[in-house]
C-alpha positions in Angstrom: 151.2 62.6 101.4 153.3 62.7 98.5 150.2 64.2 96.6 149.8 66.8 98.6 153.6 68.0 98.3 153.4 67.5 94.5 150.1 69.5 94.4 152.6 72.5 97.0 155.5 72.3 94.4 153.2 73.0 91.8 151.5 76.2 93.2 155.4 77.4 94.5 154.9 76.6 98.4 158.0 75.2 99.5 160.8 75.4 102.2 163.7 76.8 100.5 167.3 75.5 101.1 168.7 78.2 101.9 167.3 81.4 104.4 165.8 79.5 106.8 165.1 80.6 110.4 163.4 77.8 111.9 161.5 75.2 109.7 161.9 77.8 106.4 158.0 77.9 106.0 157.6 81.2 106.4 160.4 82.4 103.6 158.9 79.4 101.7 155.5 81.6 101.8 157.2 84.9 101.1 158.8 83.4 98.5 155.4 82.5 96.9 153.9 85.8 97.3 156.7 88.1 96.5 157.7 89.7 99.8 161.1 89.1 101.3 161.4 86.6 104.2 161.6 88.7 107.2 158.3 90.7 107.2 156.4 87.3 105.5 158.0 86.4 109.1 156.6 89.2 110.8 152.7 89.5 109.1 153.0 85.5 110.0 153.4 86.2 113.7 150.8 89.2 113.5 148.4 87.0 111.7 148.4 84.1 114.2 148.7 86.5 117.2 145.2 87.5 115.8 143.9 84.2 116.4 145.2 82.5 120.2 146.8 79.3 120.0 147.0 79.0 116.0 150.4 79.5 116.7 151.2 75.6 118.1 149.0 74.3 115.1 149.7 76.6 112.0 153.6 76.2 111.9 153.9 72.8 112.3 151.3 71.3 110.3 152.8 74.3 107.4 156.1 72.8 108.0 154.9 68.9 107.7 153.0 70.1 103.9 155.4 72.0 103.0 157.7 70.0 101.0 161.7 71.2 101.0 163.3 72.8 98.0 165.4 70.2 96.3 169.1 70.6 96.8 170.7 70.8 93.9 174.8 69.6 94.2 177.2 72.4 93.0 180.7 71.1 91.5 183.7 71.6 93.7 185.6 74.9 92.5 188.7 73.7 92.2 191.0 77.1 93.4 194.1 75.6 91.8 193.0 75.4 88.2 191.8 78.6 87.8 195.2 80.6 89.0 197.6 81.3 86.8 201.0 81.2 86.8 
């Protein structure tokens, strides 16, 4: 399995941190292609209500591939050094 999310990191398919609605795989996608999460959300929904029942296979087995976006730890800002007095 790990294969498989190396091979999804490589091409750009991956669940980002941050925007997600549900699982994050479909701003993950619109991500990779360019378009801005909410109609990558929408075309997803018209897509699979193109083909009945996709819907309870697609998502998940997108959202078991898709590897999440690494989180990377910010440093606390610390408030109190950066006033001046």
């Amino acid at each position: 399995m790990e294969s498989v999310h190396q091979s999804m990191r490589q091409q750009g398919l991956v669940r980002p941190a941050q925007g997600r609605v549900l699982g994050g795989v479909c701003a993950g996608l619109g991500r990779r292609f360019g378009i801005d999460p909410w109609p990558a959300r929408l075309l997803f929904i018209l897509i699979l209500l193109l083909i009945p029942g996709s819907q309870i296979l697609i998502y998940p087995i997108l959202w078991i591939i898709m590897p999440a976006e690494p989180v990377t730890a910010t440093p606390p800002v610390d408030v109190w050094a950066k006033t001046t007095h």
